[in-house]
C-alpha positions as CSV (number, residue, x, y, z in Angstrom):
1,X,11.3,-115.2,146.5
2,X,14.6,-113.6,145.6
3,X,14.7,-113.8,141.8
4,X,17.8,-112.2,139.5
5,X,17.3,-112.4,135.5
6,X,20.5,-111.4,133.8
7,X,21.1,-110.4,130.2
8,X,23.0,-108.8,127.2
9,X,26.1,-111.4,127.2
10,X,27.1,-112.4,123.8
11,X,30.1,-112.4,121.9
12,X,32.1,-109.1,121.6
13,X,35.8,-108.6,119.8
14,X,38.9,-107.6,122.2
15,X,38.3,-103.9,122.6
16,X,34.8,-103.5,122.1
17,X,31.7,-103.0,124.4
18,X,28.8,-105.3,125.8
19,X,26.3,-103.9,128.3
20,X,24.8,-106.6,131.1
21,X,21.3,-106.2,132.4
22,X,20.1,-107.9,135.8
23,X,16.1,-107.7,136.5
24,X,15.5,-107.8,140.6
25,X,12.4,-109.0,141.7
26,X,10.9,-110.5,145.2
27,X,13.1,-108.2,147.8
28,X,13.7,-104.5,148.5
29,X,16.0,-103.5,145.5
30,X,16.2,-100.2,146.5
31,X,17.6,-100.7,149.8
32,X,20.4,-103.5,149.0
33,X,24.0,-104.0,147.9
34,X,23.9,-105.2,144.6
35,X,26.7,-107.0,143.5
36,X,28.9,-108.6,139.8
37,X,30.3,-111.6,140.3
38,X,31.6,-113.6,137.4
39,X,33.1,-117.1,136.6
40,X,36.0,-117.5,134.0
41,X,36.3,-120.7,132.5
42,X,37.6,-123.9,134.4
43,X,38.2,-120.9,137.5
44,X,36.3,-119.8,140.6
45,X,33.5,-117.1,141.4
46,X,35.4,-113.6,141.2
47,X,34.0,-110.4,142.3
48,X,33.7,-107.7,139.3
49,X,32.1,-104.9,141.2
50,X,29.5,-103.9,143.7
51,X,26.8,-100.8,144.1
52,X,25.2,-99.5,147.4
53,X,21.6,-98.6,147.2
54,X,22.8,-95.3,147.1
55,X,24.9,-95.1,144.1
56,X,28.6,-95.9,146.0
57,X,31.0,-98.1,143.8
58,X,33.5,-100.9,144.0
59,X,35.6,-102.3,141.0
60,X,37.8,-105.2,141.1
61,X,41.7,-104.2,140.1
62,X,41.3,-105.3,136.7
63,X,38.3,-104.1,135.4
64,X,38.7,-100.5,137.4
65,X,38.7,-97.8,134.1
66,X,37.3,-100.2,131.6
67,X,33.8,-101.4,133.4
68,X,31.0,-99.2,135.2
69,X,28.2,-100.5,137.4
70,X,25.0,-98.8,137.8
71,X,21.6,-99.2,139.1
72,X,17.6,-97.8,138.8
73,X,16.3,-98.2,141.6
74,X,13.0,-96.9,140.0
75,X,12.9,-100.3,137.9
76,X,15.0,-102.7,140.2
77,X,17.5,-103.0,137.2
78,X,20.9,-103.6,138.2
79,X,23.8,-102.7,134.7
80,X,27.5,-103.4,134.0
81,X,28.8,-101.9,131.5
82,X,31.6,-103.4,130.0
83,X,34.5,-101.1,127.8
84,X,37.7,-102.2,126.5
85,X,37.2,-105.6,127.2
86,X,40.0,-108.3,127.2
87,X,39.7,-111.6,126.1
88,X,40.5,-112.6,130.3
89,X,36.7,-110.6,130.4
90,X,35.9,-114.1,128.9
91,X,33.0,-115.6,132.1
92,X,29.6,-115.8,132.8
93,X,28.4,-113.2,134.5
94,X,26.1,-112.8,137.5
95,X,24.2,-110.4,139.3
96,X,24.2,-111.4,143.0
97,X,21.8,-109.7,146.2
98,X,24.2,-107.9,148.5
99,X,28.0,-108.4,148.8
100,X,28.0,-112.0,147.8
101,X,27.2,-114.3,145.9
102,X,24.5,-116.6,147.5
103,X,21.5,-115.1,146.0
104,X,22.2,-115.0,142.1
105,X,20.7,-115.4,138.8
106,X,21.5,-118.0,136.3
107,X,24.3,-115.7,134.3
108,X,24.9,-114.4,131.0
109,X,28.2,-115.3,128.6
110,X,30.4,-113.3,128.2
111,X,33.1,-114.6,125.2
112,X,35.6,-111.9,124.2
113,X,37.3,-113.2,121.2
114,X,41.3,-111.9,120.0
């Protein structure tokens, strides 16, 4: 069973820094897109960024510069760190198994206040 536990959302001032943990567990981490997806309020499931199992990135327009994905593949932990963030960074976030968004956890907040 797939199962995706994310954590570290809070609340964070405009311009500060928050860093999102995803636990894996119940498929081969180390072999798998892993995938950010988050959901801004009263909006739709956006893609943040994704990692091959390898290490290869992908960032979304607006967050390219400001947030960085990475993974361990030793501990199936799956990270997004999040830098200069905006008060439109304002979403729950999820970590998601492969490129979409099917398989994913429950979410953390994120609230980026002014």
């Amino acid at each position: 069973e797939v199962r995706l536990v994310e954590s570290g959302g809070g609340l964070v001032q405009a311009g500060g820094s928050l860093r999102l943990s995803c636990a894996a567990s119940g498929f081969t981490f180390g072999a798998t897109y892993m995938t950010w997806i988050r959901q801004p309020p009263g909006k739709g499931l956006e893609r943040v960024a994704n990692i091959s199992p390898s290490g290869n990135t992908f960032y979304a327009e607006d967050v390219k510069g400001r947030f960085a994905v990475s993974r361990d593949n030793t501990k199936s932990m799956l990270y997004l760190n999040l830098n200069n963030v905006k008060t439109e960074d304002t979403a729950m976030y999820y970590c998601s198994k492969g490129t979409g968004w099917t398989d994913r956890g429950q979410g953390t907040q994120v609230t980026v206040t002014p």
